[in-house]
C-alpha positions as CSV (number, residue, x, y, z in Angstrom):
1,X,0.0,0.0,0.0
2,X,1.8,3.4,-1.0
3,X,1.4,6.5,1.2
4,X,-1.5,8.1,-0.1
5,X,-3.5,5.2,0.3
6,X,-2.6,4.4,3.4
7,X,-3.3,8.2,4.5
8,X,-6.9,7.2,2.9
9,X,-7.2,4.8,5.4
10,X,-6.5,6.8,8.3
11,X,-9.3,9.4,7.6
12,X,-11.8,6.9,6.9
13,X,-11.2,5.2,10.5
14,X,-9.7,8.0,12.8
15,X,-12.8,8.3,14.5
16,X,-13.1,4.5,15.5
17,X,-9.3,3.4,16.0
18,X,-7.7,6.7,16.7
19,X,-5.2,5.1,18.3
20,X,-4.3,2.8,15.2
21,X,-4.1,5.5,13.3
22,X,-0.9,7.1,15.1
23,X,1.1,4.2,14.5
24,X,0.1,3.9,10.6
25,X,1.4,7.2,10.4
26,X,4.1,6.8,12.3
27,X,4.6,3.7,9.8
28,X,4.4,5.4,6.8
29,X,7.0,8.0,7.7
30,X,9.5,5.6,6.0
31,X,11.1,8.4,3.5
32,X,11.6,8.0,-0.4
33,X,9.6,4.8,-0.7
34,X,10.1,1.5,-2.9
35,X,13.5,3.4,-4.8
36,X,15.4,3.9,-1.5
37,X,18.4,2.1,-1.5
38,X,18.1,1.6,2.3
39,X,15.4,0.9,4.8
40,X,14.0,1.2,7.9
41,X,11.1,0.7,10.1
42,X,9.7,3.2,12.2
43,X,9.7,2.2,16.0
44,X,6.2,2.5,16.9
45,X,5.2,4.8,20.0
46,X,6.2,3.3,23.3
47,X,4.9,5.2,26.1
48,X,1.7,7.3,25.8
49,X,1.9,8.6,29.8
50,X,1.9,12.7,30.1
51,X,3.7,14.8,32.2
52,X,7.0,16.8,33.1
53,X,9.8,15.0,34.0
54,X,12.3,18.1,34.0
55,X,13.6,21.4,34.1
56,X,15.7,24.0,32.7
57,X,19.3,23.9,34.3
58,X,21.4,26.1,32.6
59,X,21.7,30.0,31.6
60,X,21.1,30.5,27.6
61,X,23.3,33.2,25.3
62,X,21.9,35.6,23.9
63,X,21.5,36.2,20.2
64,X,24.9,38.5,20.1
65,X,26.6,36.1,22.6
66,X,26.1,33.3,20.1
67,X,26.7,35.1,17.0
68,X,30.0,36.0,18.7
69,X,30.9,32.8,19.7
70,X,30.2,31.5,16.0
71,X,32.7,33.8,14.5
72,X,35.5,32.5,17.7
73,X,34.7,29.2,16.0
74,X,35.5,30.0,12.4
75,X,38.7,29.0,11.8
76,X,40.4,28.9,8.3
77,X,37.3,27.8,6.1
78,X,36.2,29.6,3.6
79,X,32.7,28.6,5.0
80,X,33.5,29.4,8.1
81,X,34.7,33.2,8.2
82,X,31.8,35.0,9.9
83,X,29.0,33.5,11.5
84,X,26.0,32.5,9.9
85,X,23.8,35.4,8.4
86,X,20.6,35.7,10.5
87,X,17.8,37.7,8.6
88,X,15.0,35.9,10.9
89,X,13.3,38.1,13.0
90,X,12.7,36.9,17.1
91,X,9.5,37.0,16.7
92,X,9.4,34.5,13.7
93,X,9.3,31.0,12.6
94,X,8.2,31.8,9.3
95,X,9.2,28.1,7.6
96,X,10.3,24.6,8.4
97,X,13.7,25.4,9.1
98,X,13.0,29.0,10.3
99,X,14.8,30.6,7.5
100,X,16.0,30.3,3.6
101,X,19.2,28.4,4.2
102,X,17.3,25.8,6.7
103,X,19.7,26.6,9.3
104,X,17.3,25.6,12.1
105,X,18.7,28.3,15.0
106,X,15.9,30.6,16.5
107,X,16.9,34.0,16.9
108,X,15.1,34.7,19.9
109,X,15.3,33.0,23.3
110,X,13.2,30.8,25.9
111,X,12.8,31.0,29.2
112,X,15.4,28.6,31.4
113,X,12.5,26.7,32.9
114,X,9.6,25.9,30.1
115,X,6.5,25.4,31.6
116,X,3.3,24.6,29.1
117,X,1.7,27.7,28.4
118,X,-1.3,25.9,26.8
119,X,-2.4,22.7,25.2
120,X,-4.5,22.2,22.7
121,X,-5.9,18.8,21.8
122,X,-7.3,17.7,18.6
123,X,-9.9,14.5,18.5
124,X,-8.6,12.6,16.2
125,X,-6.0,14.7,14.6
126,X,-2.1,14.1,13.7
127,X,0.4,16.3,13.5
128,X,3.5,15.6,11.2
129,X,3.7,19.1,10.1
130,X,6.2,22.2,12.0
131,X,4.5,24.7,12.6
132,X,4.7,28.2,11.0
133,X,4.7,31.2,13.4
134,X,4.4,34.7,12.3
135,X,2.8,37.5,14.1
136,X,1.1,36.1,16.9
137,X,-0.5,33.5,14.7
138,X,0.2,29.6,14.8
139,X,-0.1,28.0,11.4
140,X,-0.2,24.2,10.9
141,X,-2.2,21.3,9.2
142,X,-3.1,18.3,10.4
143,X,-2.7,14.9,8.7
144,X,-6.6,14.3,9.2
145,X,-8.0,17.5,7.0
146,X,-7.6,20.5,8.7
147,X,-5.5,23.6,8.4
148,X,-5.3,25.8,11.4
149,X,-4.6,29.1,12.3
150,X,-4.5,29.6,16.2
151,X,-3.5,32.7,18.2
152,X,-0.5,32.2,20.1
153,X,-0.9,33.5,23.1
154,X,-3.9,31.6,23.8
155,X,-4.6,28.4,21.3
156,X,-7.6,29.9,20.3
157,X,-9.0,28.6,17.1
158,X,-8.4,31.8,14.5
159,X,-9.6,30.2,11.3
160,X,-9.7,26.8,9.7
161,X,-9.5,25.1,6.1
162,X,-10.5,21.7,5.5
163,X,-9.4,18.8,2.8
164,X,-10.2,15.8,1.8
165,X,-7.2,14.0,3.7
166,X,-5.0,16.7,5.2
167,X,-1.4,18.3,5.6
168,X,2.0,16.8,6.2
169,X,3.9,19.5,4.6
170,X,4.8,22.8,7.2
171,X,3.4,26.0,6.3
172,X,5.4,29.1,4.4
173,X,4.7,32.9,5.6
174,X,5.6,35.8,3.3
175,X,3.8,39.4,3.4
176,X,0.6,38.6,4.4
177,X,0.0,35.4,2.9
178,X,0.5,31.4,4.0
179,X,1.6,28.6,1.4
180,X,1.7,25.2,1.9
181,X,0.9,21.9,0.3
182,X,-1.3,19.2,1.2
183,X,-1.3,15.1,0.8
184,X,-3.4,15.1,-2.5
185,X,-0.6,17.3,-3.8
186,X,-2.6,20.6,-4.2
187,X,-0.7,23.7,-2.9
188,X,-2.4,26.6,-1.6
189,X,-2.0,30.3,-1.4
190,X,-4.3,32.2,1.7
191,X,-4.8,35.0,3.0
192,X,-3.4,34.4,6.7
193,X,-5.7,36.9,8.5
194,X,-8.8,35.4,6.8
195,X,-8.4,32.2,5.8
196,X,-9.7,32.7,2.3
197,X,-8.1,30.5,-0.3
198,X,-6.4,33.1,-2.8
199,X,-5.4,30.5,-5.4
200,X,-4.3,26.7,-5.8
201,X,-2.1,24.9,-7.4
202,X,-2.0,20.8,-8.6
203,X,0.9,18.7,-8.5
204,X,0.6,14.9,-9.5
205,X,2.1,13.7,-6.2
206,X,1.8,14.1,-2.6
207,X,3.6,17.4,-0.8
208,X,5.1,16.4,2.3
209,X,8.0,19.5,2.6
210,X,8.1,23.3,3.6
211,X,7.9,25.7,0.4
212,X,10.5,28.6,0.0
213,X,11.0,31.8,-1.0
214,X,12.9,33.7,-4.4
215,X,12.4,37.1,-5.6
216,X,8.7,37.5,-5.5
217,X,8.5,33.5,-6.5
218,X,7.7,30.9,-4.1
219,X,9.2,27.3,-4.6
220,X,7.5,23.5,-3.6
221,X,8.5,20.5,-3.9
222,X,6.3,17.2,-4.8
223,X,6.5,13.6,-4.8
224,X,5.8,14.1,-8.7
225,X,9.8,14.7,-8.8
226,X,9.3,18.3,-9.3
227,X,10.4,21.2,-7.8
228,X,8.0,23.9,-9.0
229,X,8.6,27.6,-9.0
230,X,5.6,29.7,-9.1
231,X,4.8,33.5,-8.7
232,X,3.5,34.3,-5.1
233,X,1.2,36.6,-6.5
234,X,-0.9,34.5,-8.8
235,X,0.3,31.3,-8.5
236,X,1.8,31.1,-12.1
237,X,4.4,28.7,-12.8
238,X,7.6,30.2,-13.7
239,X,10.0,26.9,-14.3
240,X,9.6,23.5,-13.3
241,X,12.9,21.0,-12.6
242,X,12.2,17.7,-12.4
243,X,14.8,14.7,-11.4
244,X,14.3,10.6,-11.6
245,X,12.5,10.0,-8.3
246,X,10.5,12.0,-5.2
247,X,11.5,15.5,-4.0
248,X,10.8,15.0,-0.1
249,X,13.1,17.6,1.1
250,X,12.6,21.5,1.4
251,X,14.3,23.3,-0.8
252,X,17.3,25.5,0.3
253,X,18.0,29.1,-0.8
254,X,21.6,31.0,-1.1
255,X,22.1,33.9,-3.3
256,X,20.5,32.3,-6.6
257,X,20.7,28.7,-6.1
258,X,18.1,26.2,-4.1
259,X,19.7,22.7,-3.0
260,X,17.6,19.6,-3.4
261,X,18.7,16.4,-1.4
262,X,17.0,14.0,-3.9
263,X,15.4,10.6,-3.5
264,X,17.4,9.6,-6.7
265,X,20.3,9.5,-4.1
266,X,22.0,13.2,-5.6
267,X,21.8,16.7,-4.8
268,X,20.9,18.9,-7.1
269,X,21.4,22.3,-7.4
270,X,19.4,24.0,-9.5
271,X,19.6,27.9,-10.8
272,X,16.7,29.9,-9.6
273,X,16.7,32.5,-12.2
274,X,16.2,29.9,-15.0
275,X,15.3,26.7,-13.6
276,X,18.1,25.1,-15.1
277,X,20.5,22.1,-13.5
278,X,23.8,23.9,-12.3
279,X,25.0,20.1,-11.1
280,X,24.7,17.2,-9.4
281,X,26.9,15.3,-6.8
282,X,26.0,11.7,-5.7
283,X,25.2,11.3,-2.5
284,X,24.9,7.0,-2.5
285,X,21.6,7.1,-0.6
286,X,18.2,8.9,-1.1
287,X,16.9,11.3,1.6
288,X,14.5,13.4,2.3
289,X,16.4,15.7,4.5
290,X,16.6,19.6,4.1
291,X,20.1,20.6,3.8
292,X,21.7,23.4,6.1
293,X,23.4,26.3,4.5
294,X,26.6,28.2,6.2
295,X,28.6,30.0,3.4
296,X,29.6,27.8,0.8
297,X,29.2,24.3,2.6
298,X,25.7,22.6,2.7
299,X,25.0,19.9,5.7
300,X,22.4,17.1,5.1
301,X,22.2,13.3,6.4
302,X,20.8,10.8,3.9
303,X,18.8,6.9,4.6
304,X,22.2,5.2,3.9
305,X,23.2,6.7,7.6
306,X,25.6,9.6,6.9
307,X,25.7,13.1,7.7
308,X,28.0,14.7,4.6
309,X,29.8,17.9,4.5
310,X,29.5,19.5,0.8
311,X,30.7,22.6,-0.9
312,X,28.3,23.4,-2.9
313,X,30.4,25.7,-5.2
314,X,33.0,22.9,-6.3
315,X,30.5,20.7,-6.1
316,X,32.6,18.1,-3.9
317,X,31.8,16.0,-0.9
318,X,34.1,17.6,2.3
319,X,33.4,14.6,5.1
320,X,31.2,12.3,6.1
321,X,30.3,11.4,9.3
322,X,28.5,7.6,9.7
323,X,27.5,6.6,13.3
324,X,28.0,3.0,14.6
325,X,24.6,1.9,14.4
326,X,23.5,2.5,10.6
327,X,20.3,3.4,11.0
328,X,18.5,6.1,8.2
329,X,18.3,9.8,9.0
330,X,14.9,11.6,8.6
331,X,16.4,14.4,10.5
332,X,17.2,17.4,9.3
333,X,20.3,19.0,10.8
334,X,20.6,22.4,12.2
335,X,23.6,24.3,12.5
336,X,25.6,26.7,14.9
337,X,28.4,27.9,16.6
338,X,30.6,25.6,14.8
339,X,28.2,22.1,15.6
340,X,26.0,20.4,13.5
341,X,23.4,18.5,15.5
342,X,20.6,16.1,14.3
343,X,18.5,13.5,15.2
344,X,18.8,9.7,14.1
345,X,16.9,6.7,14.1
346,X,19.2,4.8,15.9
347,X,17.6,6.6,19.1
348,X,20.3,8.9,19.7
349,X,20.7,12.2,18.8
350,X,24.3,13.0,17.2
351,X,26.5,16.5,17.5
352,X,29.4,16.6,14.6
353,X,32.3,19.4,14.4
354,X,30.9,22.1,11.3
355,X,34.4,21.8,10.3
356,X,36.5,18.3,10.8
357,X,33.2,16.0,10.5
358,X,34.3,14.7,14.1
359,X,31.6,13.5,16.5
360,X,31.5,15.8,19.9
361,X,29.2,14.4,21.4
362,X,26.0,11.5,21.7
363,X,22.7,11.6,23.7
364,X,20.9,8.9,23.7
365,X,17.2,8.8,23.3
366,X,14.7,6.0,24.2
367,X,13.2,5.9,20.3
368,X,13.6,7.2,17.1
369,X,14.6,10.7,16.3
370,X,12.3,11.8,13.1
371,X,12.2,15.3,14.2
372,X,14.4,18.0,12.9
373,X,16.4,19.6,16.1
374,X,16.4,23.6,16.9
375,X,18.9,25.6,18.1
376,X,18.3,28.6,20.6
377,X,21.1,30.0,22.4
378,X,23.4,27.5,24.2
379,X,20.7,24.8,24.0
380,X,18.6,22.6,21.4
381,X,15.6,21.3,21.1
382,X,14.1,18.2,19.9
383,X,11.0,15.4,20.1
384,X,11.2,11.5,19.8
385,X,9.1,8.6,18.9
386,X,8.6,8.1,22.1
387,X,6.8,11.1,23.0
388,X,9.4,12.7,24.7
389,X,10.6,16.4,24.5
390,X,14.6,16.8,25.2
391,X,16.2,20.2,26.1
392,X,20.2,20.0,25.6
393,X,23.2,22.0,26.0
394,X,24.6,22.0,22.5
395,X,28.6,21.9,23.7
396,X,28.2,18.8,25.7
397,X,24.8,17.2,24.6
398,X,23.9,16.8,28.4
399,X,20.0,17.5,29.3
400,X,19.2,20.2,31.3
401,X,15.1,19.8,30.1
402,X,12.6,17.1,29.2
403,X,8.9,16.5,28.9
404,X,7.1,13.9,28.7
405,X,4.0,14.4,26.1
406,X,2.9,11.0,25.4
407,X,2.0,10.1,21.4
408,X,5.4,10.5,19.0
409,X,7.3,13.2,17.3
410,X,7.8,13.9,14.1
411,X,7.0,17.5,14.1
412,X,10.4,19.7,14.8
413,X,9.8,22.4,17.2
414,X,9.1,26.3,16.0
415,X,10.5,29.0,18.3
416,X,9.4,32.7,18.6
417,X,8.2,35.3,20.4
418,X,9.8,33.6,23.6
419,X,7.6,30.1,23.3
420,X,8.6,27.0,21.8
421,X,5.5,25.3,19.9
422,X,5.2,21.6,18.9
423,X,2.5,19.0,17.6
424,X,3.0,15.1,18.1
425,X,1.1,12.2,16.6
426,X,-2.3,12.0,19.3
427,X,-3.2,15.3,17.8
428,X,-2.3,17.4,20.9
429,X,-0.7,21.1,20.0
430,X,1.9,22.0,22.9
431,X,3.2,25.9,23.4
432,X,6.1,25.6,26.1
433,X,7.3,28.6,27.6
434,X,6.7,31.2,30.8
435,X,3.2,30.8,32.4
436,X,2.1,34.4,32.6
């Protein structure tokens, strides 16, 4: 059964075996599909108890501490020379990654304890998708129909737009106006004070990644191969590139290129001005991942279980990093103050040197790691299969928070406006920060 079908299946049922339904999609989050050169089952959810198990322990930088501390770290790479450039506002999580290179580092901070702020529960709803958070609205599908926008100060229901089977895909923000793609593989264009659908788009093939931004374009991949560059304003395709198997990944944006990790097992890189291939490198595995841009080196892990270094301007592979249990990576990696740090699915999550491709550290998790970690400050932030929330110091890996949500993660965690929010698979929509 492929992955639309079994999506089918979900919706028809939710409402009987809800709880059957979380671990089908947990299931089918098994990345590029029948072509992958590598596979892997998901670890199904294994403890479904609530509760807070930890707090905050440590102090947190602040956004000019770390910026600071990234240029201490940069060494004699070309990538390396100044610290990463942050355009993302504090009060932003406008896309998967938070911003255009996929960096995954929040700008602002969070409290050193988290408490919940609210909770929102869903009957019968999933969520797969990050969350999108742009002035003081929540935006975020849910694999049973539904696309939400909630206020964030409260949880409160702002509008909602239905679908036939619902959203994996994270939600885009750009002047006013929310893009993202659902699993029939239509993308849509709203208006994200009202709601009200402003145009829509077909693919031929499920969207299951974050869309980005060019010029006054907006880009999307689909499972239809494509990666589809269409005009914000009207939705009018520009250029279309298209490659031999399922885009999965976000694309990545630096000056006038976007990066594709494909599930034909290269990355592509592809001129956004005319839709043209600049090149390829192999990468031996497919993946789904969104790679991580700092200067001229791009960051990605792939299903054949290694992280690679690349300069992207040579094109040539830098290091690789492989872990000792192969297991695939459906993490995406974010990147700071001279660490890379993602999650895997052999239940640990790994930190690697930006520079050598050395491991600094290991934490290990009781479950898989599907979620993409965050960066803010001198910790990150990340959700496993288990249910579990982990707060870590990202110089030694050791955990100074954790909570204990029940259900699984596959959602990565979007931080702004000093709140940390986060769905999981029992359709329950956390907000973690200071109780007011």
């Amino acid at each position: 059964m492929n992955g639309r079908a079994r999506i089918r299946v979900a919706k028809s049922w939710h409402l009987f075996f809800a709880p059957l339904v979380a671990v089908l999609a947990a299931i089918a989050v098994t990345g590029c599909g029948t072509n992958s050169k590598s596979n892997s089952t998901a670890t199904a959810s294994e403890n479904s108890s609530a509760g807070s198990t930890g707090h905050a322990k440590s102090s947190e930088k602040t956004p000019t501490e770390v910026a600071a501390a990234e240029v201490a770290l940069a060494g004699d790479s070309s990538s390396d020379k100044a610290a990463p450039e942050k355009s993302l506002p504090a009060d932003m999580w406008p896309m998967f990654r938070g911003d255009s290179a996929s960096q995954g580092v929040a700008v602002g901070s969070l409290p050193k304890d988290l408490d919940v702020v609210w909770k929102k529960p869903f009957k019968g709803g999933i969520f797969e998708a990050t969350a999108a958070i742009v002035d003081g609205a929540v935006y975020v599908g849910s694999l049973d129909g539904p696309f939400y926008a909630l206020d964030l100060a409260t949880g409160d229901e702002r509008w909602k737009f239905p679908t036939d089977l619902g959203f994996r895909a994270p939600a885009a923000v750009r002047d006013g106006r929310v893009f993202v793609g659902d699993t029939e593989g239509r993308f849509y264009c709203f208006d994200a004070k009202t709601g009200n659908r402003i145009w829509t788009v077909p693919t031929q093939g499920e969207i299951n990644a974050c869309a980005n931004f060019y010029k006054d374009n907006v880009l999307v991949g689909s499972q239809d191969g494509s990666l589809y560059c269409l005009q914000a304003s009207d939705g009018k395709e520009v250029w279309k590139y298209t490659i031999d198997n399922m885009i999965q990944c976000s694309p990545t944006v630096v000056e006038n290129r976007a990066f594709l990790a494909g599930c034909d097992g290269l990355l592509h890189i592809v001129d956004l001005d005319t839709g043209q291939k600049v090149s390829t490198l192999d990468i031996l595995d497919p993946t789904g991942v969104t790679p991580a841009a700092v200067g001229d080196r791009l960051y990605f892990a792939t299903q054949g279980a290694r992280v690679f270094c690349v300069d992207w301007k040579k094109p040539e592979v830098v290091w690789t990093f492989e872990p000792k249990r192969k297991q695939p990576f459906q993490s995406s990696p974010a990147v700071s103050q001279g660490m890379l740090v993602v999650g895997g699915r052999d239940r640990a999550v790994h930190a690697v040197d930006m520079k050598t491709g050395d491991e600094r550290w290991t934490f290990p998790a009781k479950s898989r790691i599907d979620s993409s970690p965050v960066v803010v400050g001198d910790r990150m932030f990340v959700g496993s299969g288990d249910g579990h929330l982990y707060g870590l110091k990202l110089a030694t890996g050791e955990k100074v928070w954790e909570y204990e949500a029940g259900g699984d993660f596959v959602a990565s965690p979007s931080v702004a406006e000093g709140v940390m929010v986060i769905g999981n698979g029992n359709g329950d929509l956390y907000c973690f920060g200071k109780k007011k």
